[in-house]
C-alpha positions in Angstrom: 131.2 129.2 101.5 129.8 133.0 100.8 126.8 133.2 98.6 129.3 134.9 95.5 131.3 131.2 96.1 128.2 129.3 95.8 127.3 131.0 92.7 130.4 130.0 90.9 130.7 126.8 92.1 126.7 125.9 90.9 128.5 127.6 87.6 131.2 125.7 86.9 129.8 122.3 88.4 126.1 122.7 87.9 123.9 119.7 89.5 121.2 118.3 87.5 122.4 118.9 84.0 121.6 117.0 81.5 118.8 115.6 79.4 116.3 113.4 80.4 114.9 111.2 78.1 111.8 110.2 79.5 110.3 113.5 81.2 106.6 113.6 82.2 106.9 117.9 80.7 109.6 119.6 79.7 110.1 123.4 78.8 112.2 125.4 76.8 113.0 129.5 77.3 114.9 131.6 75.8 116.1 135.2 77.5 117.0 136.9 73.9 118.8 140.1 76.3 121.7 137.6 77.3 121.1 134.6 75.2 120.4 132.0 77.8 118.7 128.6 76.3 117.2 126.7 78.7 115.0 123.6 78.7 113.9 122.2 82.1 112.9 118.4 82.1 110.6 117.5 85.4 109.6 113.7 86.5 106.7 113.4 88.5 106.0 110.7 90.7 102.7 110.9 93.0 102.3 114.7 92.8 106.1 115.5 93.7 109.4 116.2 91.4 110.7 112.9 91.2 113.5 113.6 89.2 114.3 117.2 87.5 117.0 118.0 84.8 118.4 121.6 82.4 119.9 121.6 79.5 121.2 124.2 77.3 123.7 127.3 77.4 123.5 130.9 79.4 125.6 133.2 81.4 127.1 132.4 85.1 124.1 133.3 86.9 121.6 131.5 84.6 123.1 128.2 85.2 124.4 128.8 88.3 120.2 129.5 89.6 119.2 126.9 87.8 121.2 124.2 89.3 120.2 125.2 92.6 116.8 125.2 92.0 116.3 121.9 90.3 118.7 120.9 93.5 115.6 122.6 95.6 112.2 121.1 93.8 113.6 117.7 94.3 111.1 115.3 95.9 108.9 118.7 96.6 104.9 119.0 96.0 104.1 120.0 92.7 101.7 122.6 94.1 104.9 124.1 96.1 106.8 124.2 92.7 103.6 126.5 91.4 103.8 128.8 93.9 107.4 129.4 94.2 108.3 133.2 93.6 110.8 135.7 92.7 111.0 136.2 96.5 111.5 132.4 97.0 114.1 132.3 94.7 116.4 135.0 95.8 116.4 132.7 99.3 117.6 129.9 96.8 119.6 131.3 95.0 121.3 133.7 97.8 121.2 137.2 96.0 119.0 139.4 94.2 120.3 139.9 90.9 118.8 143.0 90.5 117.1 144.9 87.1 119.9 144.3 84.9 120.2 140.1 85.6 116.8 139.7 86.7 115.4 138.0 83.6 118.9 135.7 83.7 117.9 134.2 87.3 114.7 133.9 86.6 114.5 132.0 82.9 114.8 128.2 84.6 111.9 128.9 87.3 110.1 130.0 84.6 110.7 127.3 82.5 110.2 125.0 85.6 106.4 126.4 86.4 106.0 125.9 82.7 106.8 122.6 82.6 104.8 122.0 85.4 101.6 124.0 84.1 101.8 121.8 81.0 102.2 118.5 83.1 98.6 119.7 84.5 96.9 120.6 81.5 96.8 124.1 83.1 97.6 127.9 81.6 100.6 129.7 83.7 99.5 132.5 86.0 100.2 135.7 85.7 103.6 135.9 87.8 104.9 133.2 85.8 104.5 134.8 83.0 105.9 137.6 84.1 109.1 136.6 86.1 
């Protein structure tokens, strides 16, 4: 399947959807340009994503990034989840969504490094913030 394929599908059947009722953080972000609403829930077992879950409502490449990046933090270091990039998630994602659709591809990874900050009692970075 082509990148454009893999978009859609993670669109219309997105992975890790849902709420989770007993999150160790959670996050919620809202990209007022589009109107995405996401909240990211995050489980963490022994320094790794245990278990990681969105909720909420966006556009096709919103939900479509965010269900393959909660498909990609599972079971990962909690220090790799804090240093993964814009860069990082173009590979995951499989496109760069360019100027206009930037902020829409980026609103779950920054609600996931939020949720992860706030885990550890720590402020975001700069390139959080700024994604």
């Amino acid at each position: 399947m082509d990148y454009a394929g893999e978009l859609i599908s993670n669109y219309e059947h997105p992975h890790n959807r849902g709420r989770m009722s007993k999150a160790d953080s959670s996050f919620h972000e809202f990209n007022p340009l589009c109107g995405d609403d996401l909240t990211i829930y995050i489980r963490i077992r022994d320094g790794r994503i245990e278990d990681v879950k969105f909720d909420g409502s966006g556009c096709a490449i919103s939900i479509a990034a965010a269900s393959m990046l909660t498909d990609e933090v599972k079971g990962k270091p909690i220090s790799k989840v804090e240093a993964i990039g814009f860069e990082e998630l173009k590979g995951i994602i499989g496109i760069d969504p360019g100027p206009v659709r930037l902020k829409c591809a980026t609103i779950s990874l920054k609600a996931l490094k939020k949720a992860v900050f706030l885990y550890e009692h720590k402020k975001p970075d700069g390139a959080t913030e700024n994604l």
